[in-house]
C-alpha positions as CSV (number, residue, x, y, z in Angstrom):
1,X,8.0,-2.2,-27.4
2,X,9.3,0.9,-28.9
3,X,11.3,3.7,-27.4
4,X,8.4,6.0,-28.4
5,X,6.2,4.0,-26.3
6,X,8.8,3.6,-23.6
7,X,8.3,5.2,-19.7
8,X,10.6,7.5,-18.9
9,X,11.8,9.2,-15.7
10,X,8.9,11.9,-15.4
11,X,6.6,8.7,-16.5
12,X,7.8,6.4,-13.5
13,X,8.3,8.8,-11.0
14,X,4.5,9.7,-11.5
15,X,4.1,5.6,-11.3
16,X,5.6,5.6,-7.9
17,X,4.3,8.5,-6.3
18,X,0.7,7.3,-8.0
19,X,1.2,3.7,-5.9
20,X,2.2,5.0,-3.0
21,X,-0.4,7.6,-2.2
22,X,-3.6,5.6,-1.8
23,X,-6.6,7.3,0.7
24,X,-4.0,6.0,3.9
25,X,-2.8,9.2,4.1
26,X,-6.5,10.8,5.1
27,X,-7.2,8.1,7.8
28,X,-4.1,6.2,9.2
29,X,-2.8,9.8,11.0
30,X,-5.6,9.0,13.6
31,X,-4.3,5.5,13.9
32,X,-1.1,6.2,14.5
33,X,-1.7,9.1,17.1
34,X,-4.1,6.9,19.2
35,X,-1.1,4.1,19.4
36,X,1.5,6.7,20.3
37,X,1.8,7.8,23.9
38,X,3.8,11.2,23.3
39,X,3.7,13.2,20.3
40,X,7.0,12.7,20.4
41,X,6.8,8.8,19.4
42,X,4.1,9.5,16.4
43,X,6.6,11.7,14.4
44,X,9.4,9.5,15.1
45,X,7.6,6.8,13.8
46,X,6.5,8.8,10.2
47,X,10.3,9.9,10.4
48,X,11.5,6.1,10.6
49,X,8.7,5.0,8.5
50,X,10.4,7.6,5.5
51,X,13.8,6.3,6.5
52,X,12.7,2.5,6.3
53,X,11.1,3.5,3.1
54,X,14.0,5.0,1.5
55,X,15.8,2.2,2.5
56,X,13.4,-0.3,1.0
57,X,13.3,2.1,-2.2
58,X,17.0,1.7,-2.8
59,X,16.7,-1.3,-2.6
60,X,14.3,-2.4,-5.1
61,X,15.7,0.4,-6.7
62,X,19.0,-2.1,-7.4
63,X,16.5,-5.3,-7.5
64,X,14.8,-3.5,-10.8
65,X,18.3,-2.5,-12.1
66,X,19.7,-6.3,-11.5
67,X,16.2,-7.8,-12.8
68,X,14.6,-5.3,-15.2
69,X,11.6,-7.4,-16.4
70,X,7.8,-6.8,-17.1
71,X,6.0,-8.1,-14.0
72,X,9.2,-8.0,-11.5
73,X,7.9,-8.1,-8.4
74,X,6.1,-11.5,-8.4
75,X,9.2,-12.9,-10.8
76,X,11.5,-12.3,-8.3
77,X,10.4,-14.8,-6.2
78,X,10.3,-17.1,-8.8
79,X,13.7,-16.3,-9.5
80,X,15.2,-16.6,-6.0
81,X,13.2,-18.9,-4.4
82,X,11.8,-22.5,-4.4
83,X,8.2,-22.7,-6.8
84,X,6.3,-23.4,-3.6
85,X,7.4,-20.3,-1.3
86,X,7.3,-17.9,-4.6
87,X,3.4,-19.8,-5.2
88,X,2.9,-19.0,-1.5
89,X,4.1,-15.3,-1.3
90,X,2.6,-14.1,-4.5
91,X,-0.8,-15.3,-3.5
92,X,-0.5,-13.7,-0.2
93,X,0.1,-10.5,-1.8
94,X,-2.5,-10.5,-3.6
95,X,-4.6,-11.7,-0.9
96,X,-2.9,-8.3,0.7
97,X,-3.3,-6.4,-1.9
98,X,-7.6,-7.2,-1.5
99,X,-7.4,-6.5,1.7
100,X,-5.7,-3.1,1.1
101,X,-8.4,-2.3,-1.7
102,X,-11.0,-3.4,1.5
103,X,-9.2,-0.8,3.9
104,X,-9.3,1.6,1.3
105,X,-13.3,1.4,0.7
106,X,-14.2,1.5,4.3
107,X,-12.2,4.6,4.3
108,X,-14.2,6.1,1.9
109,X,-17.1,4.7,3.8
110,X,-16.6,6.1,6.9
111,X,-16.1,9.4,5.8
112,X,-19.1,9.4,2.9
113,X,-21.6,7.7,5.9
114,X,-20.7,11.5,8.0
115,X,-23.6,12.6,5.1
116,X,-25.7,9.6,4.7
117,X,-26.7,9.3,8.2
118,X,-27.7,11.5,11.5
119,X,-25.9,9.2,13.9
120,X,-22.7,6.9,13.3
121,X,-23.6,3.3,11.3
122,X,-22.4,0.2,12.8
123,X,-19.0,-1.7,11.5
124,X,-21.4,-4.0,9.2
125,X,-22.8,-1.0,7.5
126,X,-19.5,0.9,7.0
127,X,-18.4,-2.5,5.2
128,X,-22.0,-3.2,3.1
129,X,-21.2,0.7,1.4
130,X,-17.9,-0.6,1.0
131,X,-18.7,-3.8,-0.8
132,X,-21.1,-2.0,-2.4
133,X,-18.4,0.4,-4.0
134,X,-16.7,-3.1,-5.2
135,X,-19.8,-4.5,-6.7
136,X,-20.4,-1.3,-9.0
137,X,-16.4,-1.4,-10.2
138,X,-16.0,-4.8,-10.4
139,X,-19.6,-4.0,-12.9
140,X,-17.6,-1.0,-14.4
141,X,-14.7,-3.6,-15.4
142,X,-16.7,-6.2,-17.1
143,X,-17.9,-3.4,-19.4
144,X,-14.7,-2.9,-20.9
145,X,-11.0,-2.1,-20.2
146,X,-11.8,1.7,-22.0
147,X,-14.4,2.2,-19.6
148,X,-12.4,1.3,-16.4
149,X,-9.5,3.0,-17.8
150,X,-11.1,6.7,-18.1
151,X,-11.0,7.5,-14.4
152,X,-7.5,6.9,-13.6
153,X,-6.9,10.8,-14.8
154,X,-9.5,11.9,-12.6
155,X,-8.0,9.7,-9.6
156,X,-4.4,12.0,-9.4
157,X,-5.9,15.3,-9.7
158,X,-8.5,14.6,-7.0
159,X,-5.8,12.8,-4.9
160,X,-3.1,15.8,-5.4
161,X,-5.8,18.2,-4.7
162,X,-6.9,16.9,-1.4
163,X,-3.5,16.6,-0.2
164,X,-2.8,20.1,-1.5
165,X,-5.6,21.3,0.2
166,X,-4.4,19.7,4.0
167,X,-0.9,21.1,3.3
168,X,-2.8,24.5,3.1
169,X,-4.0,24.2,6.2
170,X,-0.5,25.1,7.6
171,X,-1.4,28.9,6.5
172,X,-3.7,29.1,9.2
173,X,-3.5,31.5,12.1
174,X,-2.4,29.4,15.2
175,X,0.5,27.2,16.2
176,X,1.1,23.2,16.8
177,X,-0.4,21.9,19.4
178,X,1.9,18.8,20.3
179,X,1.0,18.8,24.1
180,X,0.4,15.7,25.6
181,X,-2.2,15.0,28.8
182,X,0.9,12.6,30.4
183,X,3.1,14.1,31.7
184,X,6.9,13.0,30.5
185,X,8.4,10.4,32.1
186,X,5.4,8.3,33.1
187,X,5.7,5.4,30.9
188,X,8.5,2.7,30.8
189,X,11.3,2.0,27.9
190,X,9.0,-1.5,27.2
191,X,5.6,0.5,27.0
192,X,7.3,3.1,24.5
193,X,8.8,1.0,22.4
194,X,5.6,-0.9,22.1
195,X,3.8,2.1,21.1
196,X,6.2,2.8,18.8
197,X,5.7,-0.8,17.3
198,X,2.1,-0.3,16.4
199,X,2.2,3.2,15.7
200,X,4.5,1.9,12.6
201,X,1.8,-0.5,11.2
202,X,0.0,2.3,10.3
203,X,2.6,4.3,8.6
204,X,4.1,1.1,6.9
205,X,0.2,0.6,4.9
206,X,0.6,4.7,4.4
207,X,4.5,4.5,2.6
208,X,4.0,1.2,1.0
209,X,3.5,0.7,-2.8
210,X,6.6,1.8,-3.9
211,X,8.0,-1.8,-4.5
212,X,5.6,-2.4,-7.3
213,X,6.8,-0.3,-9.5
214,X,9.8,-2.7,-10.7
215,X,7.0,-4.5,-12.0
216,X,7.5,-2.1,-15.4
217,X,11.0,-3.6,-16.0
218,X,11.5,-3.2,-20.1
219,X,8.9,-1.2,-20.2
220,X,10.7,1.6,-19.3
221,X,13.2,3.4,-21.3
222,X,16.8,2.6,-20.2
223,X,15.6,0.2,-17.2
224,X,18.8,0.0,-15.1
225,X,19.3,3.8,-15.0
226,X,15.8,5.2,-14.6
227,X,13.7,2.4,-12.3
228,X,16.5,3.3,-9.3
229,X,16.1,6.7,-10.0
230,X,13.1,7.2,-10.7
231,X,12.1,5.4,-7.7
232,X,14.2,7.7,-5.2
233,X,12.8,11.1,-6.8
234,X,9.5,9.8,-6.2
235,X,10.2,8.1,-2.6
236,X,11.5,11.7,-1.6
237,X,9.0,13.4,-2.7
238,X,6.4,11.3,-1.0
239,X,8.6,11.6,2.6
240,X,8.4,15.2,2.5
241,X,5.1,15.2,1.4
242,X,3.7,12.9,4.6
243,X,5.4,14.7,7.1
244,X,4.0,18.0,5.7
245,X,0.7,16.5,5.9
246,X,1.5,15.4,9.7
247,X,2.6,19.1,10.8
248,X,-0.5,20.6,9.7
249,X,-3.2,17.6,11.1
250,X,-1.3,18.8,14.6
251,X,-1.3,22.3,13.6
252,X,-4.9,22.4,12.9
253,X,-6.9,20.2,15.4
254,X,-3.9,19.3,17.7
255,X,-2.4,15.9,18.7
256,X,-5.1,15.0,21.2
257,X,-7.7,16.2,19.3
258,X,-5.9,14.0,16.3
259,X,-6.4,10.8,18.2
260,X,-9.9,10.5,18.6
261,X,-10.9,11.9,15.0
262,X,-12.1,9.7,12.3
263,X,-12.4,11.5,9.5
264,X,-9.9,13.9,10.2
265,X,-9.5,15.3,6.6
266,X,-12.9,16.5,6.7
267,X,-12.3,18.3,9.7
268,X,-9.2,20.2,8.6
269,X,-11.3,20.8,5.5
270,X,-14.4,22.1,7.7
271,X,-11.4,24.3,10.0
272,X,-10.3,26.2,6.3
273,X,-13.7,26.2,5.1
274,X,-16.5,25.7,7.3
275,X,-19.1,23.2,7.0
276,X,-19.9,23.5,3.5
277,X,-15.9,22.8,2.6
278,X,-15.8,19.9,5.2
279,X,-19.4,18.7,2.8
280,X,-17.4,19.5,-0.5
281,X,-14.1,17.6,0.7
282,X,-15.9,14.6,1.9
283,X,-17.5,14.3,-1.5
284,X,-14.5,14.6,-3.3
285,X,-12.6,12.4,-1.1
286,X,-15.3,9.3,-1.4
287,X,-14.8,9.7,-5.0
288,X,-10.9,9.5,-4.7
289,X,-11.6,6.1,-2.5
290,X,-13.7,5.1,-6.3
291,X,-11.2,5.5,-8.5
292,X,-8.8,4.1,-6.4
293,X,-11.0,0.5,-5.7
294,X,-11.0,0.6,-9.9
295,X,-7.2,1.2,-9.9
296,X,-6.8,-2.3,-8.2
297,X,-9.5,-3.8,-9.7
298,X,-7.8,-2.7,-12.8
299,X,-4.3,-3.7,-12.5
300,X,-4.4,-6.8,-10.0
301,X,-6.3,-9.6,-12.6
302,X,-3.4,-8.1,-15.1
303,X,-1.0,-9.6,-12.3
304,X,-3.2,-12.9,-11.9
305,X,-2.9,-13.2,-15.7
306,X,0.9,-12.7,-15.9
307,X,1.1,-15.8,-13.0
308,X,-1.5,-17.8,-14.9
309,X,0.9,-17.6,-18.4
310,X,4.0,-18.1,-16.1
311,X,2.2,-21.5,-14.7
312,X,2.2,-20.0,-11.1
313,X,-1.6,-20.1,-11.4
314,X,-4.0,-22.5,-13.3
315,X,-5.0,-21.6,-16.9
316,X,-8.3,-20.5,-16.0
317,X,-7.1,-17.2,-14.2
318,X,-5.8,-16.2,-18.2
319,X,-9.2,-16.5,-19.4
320,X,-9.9,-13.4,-21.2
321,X,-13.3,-11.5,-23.0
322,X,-11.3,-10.3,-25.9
323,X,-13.7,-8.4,-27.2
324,X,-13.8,-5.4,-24.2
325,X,-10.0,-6.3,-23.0
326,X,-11.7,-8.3,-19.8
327,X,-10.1,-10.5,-17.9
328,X,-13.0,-12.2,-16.4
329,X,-11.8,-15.0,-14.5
330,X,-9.3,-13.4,-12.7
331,X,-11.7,-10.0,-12.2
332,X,-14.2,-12.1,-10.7
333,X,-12.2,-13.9,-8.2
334,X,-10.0,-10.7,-7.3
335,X,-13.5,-8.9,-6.4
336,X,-15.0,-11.6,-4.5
337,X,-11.6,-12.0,-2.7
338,X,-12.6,-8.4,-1.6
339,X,-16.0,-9.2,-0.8
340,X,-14.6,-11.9,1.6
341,X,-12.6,-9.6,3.5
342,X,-15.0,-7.0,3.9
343,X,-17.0,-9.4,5.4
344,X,-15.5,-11.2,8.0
345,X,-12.8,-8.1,8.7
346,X,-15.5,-5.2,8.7
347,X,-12.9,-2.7,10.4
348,X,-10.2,-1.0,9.3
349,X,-8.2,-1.8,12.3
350,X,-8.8,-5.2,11.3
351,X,-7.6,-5.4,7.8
352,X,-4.7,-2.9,8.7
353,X,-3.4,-5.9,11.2
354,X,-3.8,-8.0,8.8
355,X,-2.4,-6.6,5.7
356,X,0.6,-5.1,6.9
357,X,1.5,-9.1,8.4
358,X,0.9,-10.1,4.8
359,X,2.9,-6.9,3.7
360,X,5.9,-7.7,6.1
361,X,6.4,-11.3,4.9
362,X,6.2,-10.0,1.1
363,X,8.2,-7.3,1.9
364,X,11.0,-8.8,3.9
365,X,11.3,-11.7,1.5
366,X,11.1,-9.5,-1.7
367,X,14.1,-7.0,-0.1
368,X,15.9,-10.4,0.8
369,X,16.8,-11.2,-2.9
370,X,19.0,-8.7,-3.6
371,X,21.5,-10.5,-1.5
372,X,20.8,-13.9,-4.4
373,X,20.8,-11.3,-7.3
374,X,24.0,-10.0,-6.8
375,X,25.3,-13.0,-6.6
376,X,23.8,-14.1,-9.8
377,X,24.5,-10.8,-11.4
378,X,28.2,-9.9,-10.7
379,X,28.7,-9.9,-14.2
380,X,26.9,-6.7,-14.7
381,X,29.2,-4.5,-11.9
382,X,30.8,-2.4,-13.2
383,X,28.6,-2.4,-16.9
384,X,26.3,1.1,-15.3
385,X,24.0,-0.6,-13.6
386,X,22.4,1.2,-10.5
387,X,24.3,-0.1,-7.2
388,X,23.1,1.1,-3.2
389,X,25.4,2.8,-1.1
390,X,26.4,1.3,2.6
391,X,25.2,-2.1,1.3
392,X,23.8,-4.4,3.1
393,X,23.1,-1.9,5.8
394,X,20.1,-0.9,3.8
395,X,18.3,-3.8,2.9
396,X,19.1,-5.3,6.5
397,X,17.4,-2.3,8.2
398,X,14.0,-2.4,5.9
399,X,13.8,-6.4,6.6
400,X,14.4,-6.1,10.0
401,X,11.9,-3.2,10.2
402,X,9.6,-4.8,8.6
403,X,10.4,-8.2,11.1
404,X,9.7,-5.7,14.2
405,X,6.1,-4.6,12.6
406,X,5.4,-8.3,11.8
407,X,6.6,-8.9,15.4
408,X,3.9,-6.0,16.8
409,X,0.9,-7.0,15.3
410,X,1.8,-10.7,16.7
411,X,2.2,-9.4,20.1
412,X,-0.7,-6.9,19.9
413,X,-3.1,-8.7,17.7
414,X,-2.2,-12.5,17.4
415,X,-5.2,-13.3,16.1
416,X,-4.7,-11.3,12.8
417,X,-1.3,-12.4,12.6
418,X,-2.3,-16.0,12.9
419,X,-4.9,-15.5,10.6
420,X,-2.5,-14.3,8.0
421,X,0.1,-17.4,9.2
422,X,-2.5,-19.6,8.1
423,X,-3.2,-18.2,4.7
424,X,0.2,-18.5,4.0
425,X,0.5,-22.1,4.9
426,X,-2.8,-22.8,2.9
427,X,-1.1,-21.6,-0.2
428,X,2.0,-23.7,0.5
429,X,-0.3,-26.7,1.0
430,X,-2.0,-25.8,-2.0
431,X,1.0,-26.1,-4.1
432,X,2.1,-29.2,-3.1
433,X,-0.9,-31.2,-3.3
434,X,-2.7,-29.1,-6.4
435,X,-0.6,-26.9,-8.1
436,X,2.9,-29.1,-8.6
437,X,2.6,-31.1,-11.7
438,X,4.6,-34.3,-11.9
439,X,8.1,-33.9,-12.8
440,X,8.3,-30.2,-11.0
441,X,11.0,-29.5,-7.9
């Protein structure tokens, strides 16, 4: 690739910021105010939530300098682990990564069904709109990679917009409203920490994304210098960005108000603009939640491709329609995958549990190899490469933050997590009696 063609800082920061804020942000608020007690515990857990980020951005931040390769993310396992556990933990990202596109589309669905219907649908209609938003995309990207391509434009400026818009809100006349109906002092050390537990799987699915973006590797114009940094501009950005957002929700509606609203960007929207905004927003947002399910559908089969050449898949999933740029096989599977979800998880809560279990043993296990690169890459100290501060205090707090959200959704939904246990030993059993050729480790 040539340096013309290269990404540079601006380019990758916009990368990481674009990964990072999905449609979480206009749904996951509620989440994690119904699972805090105090208002207290829900902005200490967006404020740790940042932190953890950070901490998880420096890190890959050094992973990407150490590793700079197209398609990082998933390599890295390959690289640092045995061919089963990197088989395993790729496929349950992508499994995660369905299930995030799933969450994503019943946002949209629960917010666009506020106009299609008089009284609230039930879960399995929420989740038929949903897959019904798959069904047209996954259409839309058999047609051609030109035609799936031309909305990912549209998908920022909407996105920005809409967040833009909620910031505003904060110019209102009124103050925060950060009361709670408990009075201090009634719940116990193991009952607030709990809450604090789950209140943190939501804003773990709201910061993550960031990690893929050291999937760029030579892509990008001087690797080892820009991926760290451009990953920290953009992780700081996004920080103060979220806890903007999380002033004015309380600002606007208040914290108990917060907890028991759905679609709680449409009512911000309907406080600034009355009920033709809150119409208008709704609208706009649903088509945000589009774009978004054809971002995934987009990039993930490019992902299940790259494994298929690498051997980590079978051949089939690098079948490709040369003529429109379509990656059919791996399209097709990636969108029933979706389908499958939606179906037998047709709540949010549901696929958050089980996403962010996925997420935490990607996550953990992703952050863990920067302790196998250095090793393997001493020869590059001191050569300009990008190197953490206070190392390994950083990548020991993200895995073990990530360990204590694992740890909550097993406690507070074991079935989900068991569920997701099971996946991952499927894969593993998959390998070893499919998958490994004679001859292999």
């Amino acid at each position: 690739m040539t340096t013309k063609n290269q990404l540079g800082l601006f380019d990758l920061t916009m990368i990481v910021i674009g990964l990072v804020i999905g449609m979480g942000i206009f749904r996951t608020a509620t989440d994690s105010a119904q699972a805090s007690l105090t208002p207290g515990i829900y902005f200490a857990a967006w404020m740790v939530g940042g932190l953890v980020a950070l901490c998880g951005a420096l890190t890959y931040a050094e992973i990407g300098s150490r590793f700079p390769v197209t398609g990082g993310y998933y390599k890295i396992f390959a690289e640092c682990y045995h061919p089963s556990v990197a088989f395993a933990i790729n496929c349950i990202i992508l499994i995660s990564n369905a299930a995030s596109l799933a969450g994503v589309a019943l946002i949209g669905s629960e917010y666009i069904s506020q106009l299609l219907f008089h009284e609230p649908p039930g879960d399995f209609t929420k989740a038929l709109i949903a897959m019904g938003a798959v069904t047209v995309f996954y259409g839309v990207n058999l047609a051609g990679l030109r035609m799936s391509s031309k909305t990912q434009n549209v998908l920022m400026v909407i996105k920005i917009t809409m967040v833009l818009v909620l910031v505003g809100s904060l110019f209102l006349p009124g103050h925060p409203v950060m009361e709670s109906t408990v009075a201090p002092g009634t719940y116990s050390m193991q009952e607030m920490i709990r809450s604090f537990g789950v209140a943190l799987i939501a804003v773990s699915f709201t910061y993550g994304g960031y990690q893929q973006s050291i999937n760029f590797g030579d892509e990008v114009r001087e690797p080892r210098k820009t991926i760290p940094r451009g990953i920290f501009i953009g992780i700081l950005t996004i920080i103060g960005l979220y806890l903007t957002v999380q002033f004015a929700y309380v600002h606007t509606i208040g914290f108990e108000q917060l907890k028991q609203t759905r679609g709680i960007a449409a009512v911000v929207a309907e406080r600034m603009f009355g009920p033709t905004g809150k119409t208008v927003f709704t609208v706009f947002l649903f088509l945000a939640v589009l774009a978004y399910v054809n971002v995934l559908l987009l990039s993930n089969p490019r992902v299940m491709y790259a494994m298929s050449k690498d051997g980590i898949l079978p051949k089939a999933f690098a079948q490709k329609n040369e003529e429109k740029d379509v990656l059919t096989v791996s399209l097709t599977v990636f969108a029933a995958i979706c389908i499958i979800v939606l179906f037998f998880m047709n709540t949010f809560d549901k696929i958050l549990g089980f996403t962010i279990f996925l997420d935490s043993i990607g996550m953990a296990t992703s952050a863990a190899t920067i302790f196998i690169l250095r090793k393997r890459t001493r020869h590059l100290d001191g050569t300009g490469i990008y190197t953490m501060k206070l190392f390994p205090v950083m990548p020991v707090i993200f895995i073990l933050a990530y360990v204590f959200v694992g740890t909550s959704i097993f406690i507070n939904t074991p079935d989900l997590a068991l569920t997701a246990l099971a996946v991952f030993a499927a894969f593993l059993l998959l390998y070893f009696t499919v998958i490994r050729k004679p001859g292999r480790p």
